[in-house]
C-alpha positions in Angstrom: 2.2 29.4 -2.5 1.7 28.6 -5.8 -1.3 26.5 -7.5 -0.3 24.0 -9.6 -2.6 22.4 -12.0 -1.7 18.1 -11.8 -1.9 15.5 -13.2 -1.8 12.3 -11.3 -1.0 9.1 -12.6 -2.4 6.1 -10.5 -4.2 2.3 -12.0 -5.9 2.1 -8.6 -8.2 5.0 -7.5 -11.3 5.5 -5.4 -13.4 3.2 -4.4 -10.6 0.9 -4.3 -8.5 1.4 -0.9 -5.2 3.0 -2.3 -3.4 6.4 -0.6 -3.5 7.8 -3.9 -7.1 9.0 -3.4 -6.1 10.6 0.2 -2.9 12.7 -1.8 -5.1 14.0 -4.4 -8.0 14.8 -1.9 -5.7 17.1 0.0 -3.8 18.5 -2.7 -7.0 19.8 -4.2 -8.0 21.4 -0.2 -4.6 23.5 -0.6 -5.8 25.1 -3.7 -4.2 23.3 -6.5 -6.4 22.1 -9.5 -5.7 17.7 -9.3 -6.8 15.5 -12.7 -6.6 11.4 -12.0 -5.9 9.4 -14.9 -7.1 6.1 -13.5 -8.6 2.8 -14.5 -12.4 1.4 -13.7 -12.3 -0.1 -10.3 -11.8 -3.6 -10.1 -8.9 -4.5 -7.5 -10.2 -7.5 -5.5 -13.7 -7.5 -6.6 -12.8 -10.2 -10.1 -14.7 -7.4 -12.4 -15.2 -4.2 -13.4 -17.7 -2.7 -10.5 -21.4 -2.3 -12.7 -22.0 1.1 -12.0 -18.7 2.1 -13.3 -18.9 0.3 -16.4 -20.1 3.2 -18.3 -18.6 6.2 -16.2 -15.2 8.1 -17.7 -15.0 11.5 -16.3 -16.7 12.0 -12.5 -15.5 14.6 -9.6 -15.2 12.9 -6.6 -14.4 15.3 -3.6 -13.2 18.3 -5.8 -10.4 15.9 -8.0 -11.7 15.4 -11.6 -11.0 11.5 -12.3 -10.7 10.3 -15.9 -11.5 6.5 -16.1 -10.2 4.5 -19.2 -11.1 1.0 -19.9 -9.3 -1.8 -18.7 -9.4 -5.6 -18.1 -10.3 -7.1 -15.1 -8.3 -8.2 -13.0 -9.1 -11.5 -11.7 -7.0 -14.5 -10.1 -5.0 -16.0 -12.8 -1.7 -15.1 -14.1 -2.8 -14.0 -17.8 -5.8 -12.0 -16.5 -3.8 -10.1 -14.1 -1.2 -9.6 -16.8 -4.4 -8.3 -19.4 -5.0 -6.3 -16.2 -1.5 -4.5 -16.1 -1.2 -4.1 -20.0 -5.0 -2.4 -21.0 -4.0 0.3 -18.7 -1.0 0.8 -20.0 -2.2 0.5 -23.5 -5.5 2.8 -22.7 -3.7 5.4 -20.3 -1.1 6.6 -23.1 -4.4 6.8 -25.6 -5.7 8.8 -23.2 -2.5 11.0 -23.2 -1.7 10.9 -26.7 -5.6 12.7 -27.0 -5.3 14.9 -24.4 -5.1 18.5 -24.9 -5.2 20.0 -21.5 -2.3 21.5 -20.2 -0.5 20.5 -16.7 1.9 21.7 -15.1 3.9 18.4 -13.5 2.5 14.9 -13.9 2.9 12.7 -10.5 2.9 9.1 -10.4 2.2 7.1 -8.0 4.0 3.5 -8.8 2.2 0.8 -7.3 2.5 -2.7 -9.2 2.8 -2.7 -11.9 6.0 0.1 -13.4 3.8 0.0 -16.4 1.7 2.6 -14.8 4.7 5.1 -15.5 4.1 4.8 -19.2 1.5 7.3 -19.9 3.4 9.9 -17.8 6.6 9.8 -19.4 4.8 9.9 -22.4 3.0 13.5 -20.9 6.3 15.0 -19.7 7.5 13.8 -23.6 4.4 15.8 -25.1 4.6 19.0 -23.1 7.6 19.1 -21.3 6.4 19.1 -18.3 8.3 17.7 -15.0 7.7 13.5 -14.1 7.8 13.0 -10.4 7.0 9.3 -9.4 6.3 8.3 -5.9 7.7 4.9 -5.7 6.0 2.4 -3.1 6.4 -1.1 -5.2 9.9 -1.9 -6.8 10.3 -3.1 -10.0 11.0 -5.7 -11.3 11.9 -6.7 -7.8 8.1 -6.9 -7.0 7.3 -9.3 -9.8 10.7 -11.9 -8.5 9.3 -11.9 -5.1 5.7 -12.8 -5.4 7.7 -15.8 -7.5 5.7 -14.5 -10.6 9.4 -14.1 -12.2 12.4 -15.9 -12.0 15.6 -14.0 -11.4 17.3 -15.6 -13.9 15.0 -15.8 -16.3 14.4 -14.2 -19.8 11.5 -12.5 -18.3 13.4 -10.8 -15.6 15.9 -9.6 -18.1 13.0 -7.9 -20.1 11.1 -6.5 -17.2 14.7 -5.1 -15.7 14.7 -3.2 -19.0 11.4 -2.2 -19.3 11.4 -0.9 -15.7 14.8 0.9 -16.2 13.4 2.9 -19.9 10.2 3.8 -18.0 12.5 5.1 -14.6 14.8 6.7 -16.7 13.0 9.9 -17.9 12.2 10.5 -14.4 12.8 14.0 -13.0 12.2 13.0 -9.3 11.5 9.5 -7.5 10.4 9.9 -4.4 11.2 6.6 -2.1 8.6 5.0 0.1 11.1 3.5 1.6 14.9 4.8 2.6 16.1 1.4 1.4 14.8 1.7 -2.0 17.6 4.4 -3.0 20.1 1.6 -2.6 17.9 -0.5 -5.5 17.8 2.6 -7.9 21.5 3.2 -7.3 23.0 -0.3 -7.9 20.5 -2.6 -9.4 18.6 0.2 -11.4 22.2 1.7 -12.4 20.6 5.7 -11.8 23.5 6.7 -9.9 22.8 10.6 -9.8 18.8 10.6 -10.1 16.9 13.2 -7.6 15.6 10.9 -4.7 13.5 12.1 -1.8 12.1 10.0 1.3 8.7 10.2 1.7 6.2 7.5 2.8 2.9 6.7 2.1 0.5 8.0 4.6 -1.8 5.9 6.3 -5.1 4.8 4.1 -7.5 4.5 7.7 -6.7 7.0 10.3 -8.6 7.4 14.2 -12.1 8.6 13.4 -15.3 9.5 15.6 -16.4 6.0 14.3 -17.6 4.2 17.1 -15.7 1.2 18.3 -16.4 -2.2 17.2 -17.5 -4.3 19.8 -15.0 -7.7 20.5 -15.9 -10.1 22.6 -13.8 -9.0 25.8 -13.2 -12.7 27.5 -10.8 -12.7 24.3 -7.4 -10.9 23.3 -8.6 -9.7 19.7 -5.6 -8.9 17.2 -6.6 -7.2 14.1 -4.8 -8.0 10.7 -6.3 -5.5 8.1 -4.7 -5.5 4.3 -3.5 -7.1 1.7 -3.8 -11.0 1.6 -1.0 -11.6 -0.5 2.1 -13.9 -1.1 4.3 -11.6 0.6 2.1 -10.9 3.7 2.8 -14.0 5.0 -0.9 -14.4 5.3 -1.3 -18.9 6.1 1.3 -17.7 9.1 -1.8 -16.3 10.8 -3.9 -19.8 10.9 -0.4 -21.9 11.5 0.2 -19.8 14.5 -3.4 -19.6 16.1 -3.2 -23.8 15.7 -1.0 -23.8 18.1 -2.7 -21.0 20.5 -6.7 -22.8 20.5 -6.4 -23.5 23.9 -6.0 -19.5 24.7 -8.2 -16.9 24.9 -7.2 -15.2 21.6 -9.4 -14.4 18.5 -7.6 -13.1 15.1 -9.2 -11.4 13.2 -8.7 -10.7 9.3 -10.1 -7.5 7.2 -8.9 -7.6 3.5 -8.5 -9.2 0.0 -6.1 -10.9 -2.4 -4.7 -13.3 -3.9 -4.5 -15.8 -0.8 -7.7 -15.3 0.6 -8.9 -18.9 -0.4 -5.7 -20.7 1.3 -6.9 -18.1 4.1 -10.0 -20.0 4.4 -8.6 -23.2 3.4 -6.2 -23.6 6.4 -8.9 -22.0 8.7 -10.9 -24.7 7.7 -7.9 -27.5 8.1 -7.7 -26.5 11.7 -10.9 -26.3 12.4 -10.3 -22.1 13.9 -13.8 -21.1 12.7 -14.0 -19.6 16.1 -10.9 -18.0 16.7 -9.3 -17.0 13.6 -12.5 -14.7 11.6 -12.1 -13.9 8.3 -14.5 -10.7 8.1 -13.7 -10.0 3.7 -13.2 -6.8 2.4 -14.0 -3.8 4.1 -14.1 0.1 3.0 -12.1 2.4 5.3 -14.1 4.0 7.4 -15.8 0.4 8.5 -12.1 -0.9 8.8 -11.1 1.9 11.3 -14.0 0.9 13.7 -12.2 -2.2 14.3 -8.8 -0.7 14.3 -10.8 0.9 17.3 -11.4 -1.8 19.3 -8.8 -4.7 18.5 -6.3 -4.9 21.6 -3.4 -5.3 19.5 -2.7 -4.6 15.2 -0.6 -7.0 13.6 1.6 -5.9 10.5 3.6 -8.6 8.3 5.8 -8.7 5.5 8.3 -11.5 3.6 12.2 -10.4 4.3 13.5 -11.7 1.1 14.8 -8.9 -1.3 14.5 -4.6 -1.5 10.9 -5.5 -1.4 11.0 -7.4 2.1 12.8 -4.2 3.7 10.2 -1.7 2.7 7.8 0.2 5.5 4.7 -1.7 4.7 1.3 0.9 4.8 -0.5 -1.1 7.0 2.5 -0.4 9.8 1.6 3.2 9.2 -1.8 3.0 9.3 -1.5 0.5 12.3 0.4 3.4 14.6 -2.3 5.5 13.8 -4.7 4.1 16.3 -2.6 4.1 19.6 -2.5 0.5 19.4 0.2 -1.8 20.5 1.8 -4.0 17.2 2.9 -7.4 16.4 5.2 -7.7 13.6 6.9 -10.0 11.4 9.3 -7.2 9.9 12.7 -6.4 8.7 15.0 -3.3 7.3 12.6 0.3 7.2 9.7 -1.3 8.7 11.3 -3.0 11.5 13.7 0.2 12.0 10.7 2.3 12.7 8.3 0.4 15.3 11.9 -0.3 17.0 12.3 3.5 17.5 8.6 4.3 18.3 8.6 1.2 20.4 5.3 0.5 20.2 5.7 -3.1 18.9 6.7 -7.0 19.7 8.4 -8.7 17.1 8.9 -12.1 16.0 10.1 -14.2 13.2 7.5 -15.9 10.1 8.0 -19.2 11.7 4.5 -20.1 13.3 6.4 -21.3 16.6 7.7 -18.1 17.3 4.7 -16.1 16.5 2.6 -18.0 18.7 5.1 -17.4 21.6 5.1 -13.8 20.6 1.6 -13.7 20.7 1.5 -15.1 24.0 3.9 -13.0 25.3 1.6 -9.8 24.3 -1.2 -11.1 26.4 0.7 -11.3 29.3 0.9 -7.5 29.3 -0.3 -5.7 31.8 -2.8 -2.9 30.7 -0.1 0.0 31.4 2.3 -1.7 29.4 0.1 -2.3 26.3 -1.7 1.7 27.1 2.6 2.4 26.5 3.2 0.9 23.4 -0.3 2.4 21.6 1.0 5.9 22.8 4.1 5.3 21.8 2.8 4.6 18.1 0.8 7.5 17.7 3.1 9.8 19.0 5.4 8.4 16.5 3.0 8.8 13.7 1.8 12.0 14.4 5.2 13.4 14.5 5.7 11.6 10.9 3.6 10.2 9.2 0.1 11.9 9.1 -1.3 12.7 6.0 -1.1 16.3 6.3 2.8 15.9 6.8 3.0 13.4 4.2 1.5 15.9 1.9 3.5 18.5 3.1 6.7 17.0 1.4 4.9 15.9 -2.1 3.7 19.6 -2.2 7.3 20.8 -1.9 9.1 18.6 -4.1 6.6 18.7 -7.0 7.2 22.6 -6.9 10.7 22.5 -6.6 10.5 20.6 -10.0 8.4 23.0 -11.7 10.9 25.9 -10.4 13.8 24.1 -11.8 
């Protein structure tokens, strides 16, 4: 095996909960040499996190991580857009200084495409391979969260953007089978490498002791992202019509719809039985993996984006659990053949009944579909196997 020397490419890095950390970690335990060109944590927190404000090289588990500045990101449109734009502006000064030598440059393309800048740039200084693991289309990201109209003169700039920054590409690797289709017809990259590989799961099954739910209830655990296209006010909408059962739903996360979260919680009066319990790192989030009787996993159908296998599915079947799931295309497609889940539609009505119709169970049943899930996952979608396929196709590009 060889050791390569990378360079990953990520605006989101340790302490903030993104995979990316997870990859580089267990790149660096195989005997390869990782750099992280990253951005100061701030994702969800409003700010730059103070003791960070001053770092720009640290080692953090044997991956050397290079911080450049950036703006934080807060709730508003033209912050978050400051956000996506210093690190694009600061991450190819960083490059255009750089004098150390890698041997590939891997991407990791959440929102926003920007992030791909500084490493076409890299491959463009040393020519050096560009592999970009794709887990957030663009600009199809940015027309379902409603932040661009389709039609738009916005759209039409982003579609090019996104396409110049794509194009250099030696290799995308797809988080989702579906997203070949997008880079094919929409993109126009017809006879670009592709390669299926999915995000592995950010909390796995730990010795962590289980939290302790009050067992006269059926607790369902929704841990992620609380944002437009997690369906996120379907949780309270549903549990409005479900206050007369024993059911508690409880919510781990943060974003962008956190205070219509707590708004609609507050309009119906669910203090009780729908528990908003903020952000939470990891390895506290897995204890409550631990002990919730059920996961639930969401996700808007509407576009490529809509049909993508969401990470919290991933790391959901990780903990033997059974899910509930508002899901369609590659998400749906794999709880369907691991069937381990229950599924229902994003109107509150149906969730409600689907909800109901997990608690009348029986504990065999439910034991069934949390096996089911994990035998699933670790057949496909551990970390290790995850890693496993990055490791091959980023030296297959440096041998080509």
């Amino acid at each position: 095996m060889i050791a390569m020397k990378i360079l990953i490419v990520c605006q989101f890095y340790y302490p903030e909960n993104f995979v990316i950390y997870k990859i580089a970690e267990e790149l660096v335990k195989r005997g390869h040499e990782v750099d992280v060109l990253t951005g100061k944590p701030n994702y969800g927190y409003g700010f730059i996190i103070p003791e960070y404000k001053k770092v720009k090289e640290e080692k953090i588990n044997g991956v050397n991580v290079h911080r450049v500045k950036l703006k934080a990101r807060k709730h508003s449109r033209l912050s978050i857009i400051s956000n996506y734009l210093s690190f694009w502006k600061n991450s190819k000064k960083w490059v255009k200084k750089c004098r150390i030598k890698y041997d590939i440059v891997y991407s990791m393309s959440l929102s926003p495409v920007t992030i791909l800048s500084a490493g076409d740039l890299y491959k463009k200084k040393y020519n050096v391979p560009h592999v970009v693991h794709c887990v957030d289309l663009w600009p199809e990201s940015a027309t379902i969260t409603g932040a661009v109209k389709r039609k738009s003169i916005f759209y039409k700039i982003l579609y090019k953007w996104s396409h110049d920054l794509y194009e250099p590409v030696d290799e995308v690797l797809l988080g989702s089978p579906s997203y070949e289709d997008y880079f094919k017809n929409v993109l126009k990259f017809p006879d670009k490498k592709y390669c299926y590989i999915p995000q592995p799961s950010l909390v796995e099954k730990s010795d962590i002791a289980s939290f302790e739910f009050d067992k006269d209830y059926c607790n369902i655990l929704y841990c992620g992202n609380l944002g437009t296209i997690q369906l996120i006010p379907l949780i309270p909408k549903a549990m409005n019509l479900l206050r007369d059962e024993k059911i508690k739903f409880h919510i781990i996360g943060m974003g962008p719809m956190e205070n219509k979260l707590k708004d609609l919680i507050d309009e119906y009066h669910l203090e009780d039985t729908v528990i908003y319990h903020g952000p939470m790192i990891a390895s506290e989030a897995s204890a409550y993996f631990k002990g919730a009787d059920a996961l639930y996993v969401s996700l808007k159908g509407e576009g490529a984006i809509g049909k993508t296998i969401p990470n919290k599915l991933v790391m959901s079947m990780s903990f033997a659990k059974p899910i509930i799931a508002v899901l369609e295309g590659d998400g749906e497609m794999i709880l369907r053949e691991s069937q381990g889940g229950l599924f229902s539609s994003d109107n509150p009505l149906d969730l409600a009944r689907t909800i109901k119709e997990f608690t009348h169970l029986n504990k065999s049943q439910k034991e069934k579909m949390g096996q089911n899930n994990l035998t699933y996952f670790e057949d496909n979608l551990t970390c290790k196997k995850v890693v496993d396929k990055i490791e091959r196709e980023l030296l297959n590009n440096i041998r080509s």
